[in-house]
Structure formats: structure tokens, C-alpha cells
N, C-alpha and C positions, 0 to 999 in steps of 0.2 A: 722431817721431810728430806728426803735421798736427792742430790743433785746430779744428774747424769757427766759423765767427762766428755767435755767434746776435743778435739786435737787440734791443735792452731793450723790453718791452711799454709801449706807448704807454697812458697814463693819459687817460682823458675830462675835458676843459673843465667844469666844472662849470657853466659861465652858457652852454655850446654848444646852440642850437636840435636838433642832432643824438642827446641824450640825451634819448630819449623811455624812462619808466617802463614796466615792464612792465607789461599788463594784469593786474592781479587773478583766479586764479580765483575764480568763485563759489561762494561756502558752500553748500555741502546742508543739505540742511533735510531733518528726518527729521518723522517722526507715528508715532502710536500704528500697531499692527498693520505697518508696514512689514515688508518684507522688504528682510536685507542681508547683507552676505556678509564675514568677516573673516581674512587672509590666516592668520591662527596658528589659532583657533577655530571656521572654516567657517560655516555655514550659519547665521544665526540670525533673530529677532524681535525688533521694538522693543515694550518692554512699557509704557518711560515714557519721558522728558522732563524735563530738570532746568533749567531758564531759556535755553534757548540753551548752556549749559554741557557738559553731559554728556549722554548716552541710556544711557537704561538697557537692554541685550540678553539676552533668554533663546537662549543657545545650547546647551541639552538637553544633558548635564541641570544644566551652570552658567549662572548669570545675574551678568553682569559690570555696571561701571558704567565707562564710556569716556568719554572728556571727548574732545572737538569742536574744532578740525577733528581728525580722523585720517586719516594716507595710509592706513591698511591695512584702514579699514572702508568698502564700499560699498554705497550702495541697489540695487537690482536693480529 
């Protein structure tokens, strides 16, 4: 039985001009009355704002309290 070679993954230089960081996405930023949409709870409304920390969502007929960033909540 023949075993294929594979090549040991080459590690990045740490001080190499060629590691350039990834860009950042951007935060959303939500406000009051938004409309947003959440992969488990669907459709809902921004009712508050907790310092940049959390939003608070009425998605009818529960109203959650989501802390920021989240992949699964978007503004519409």
C-alpha cells in the first residue's frame, strides 16, 4: 500500500512585509425602531440600546436582550 507525501504547512514569518491583517468588519450599529431579522427568532424590532453592549428585540410575542456583535442578528 503506497502512501501519498503531503508537505508540512509552511508557517508565516512573523516580521514578513507579506502578513498583512485582515480587515475588520464593521460593527452595525442599530437605533431604536430598526428593523432586524434573527436566524432562530425571525422577524423582529429594536425597542432599546444597552451602551453599545446589548439591543434589546421585540420579536412578538417575546422580547430578548442580545449582546453585540452577533453573526445571527441583522438589520434589514
Amino acid at each position: 500500500m503506497m502512501r501519498t507525501f503531503r508537505a508540512a504547512a509552511r508557517r508565516p514569518l512573523p516580521g514578513s512585509p507579506f502578513n498583512v491583517p485582515e480587515a475588520a468588519a464593521p460593527a452595525e450599529c442599530y437605533a431604536v425602531d430598526d428593523q432586524v431579522t434573527h436566524d432562530k427568532y425571525g422577524l423582529g424590532t429594536v425597542i432599546g440600546l444597552e451602551g453599545g453592549i446589548a439591543v434589546l428585540v421585540d420579536f412578538r410575542p417575546r422580547k430578548l436582550r442580545i449582546t453585540i456583535p452577533c453573526s445571527k442578528l441583522t438589520r434589514l
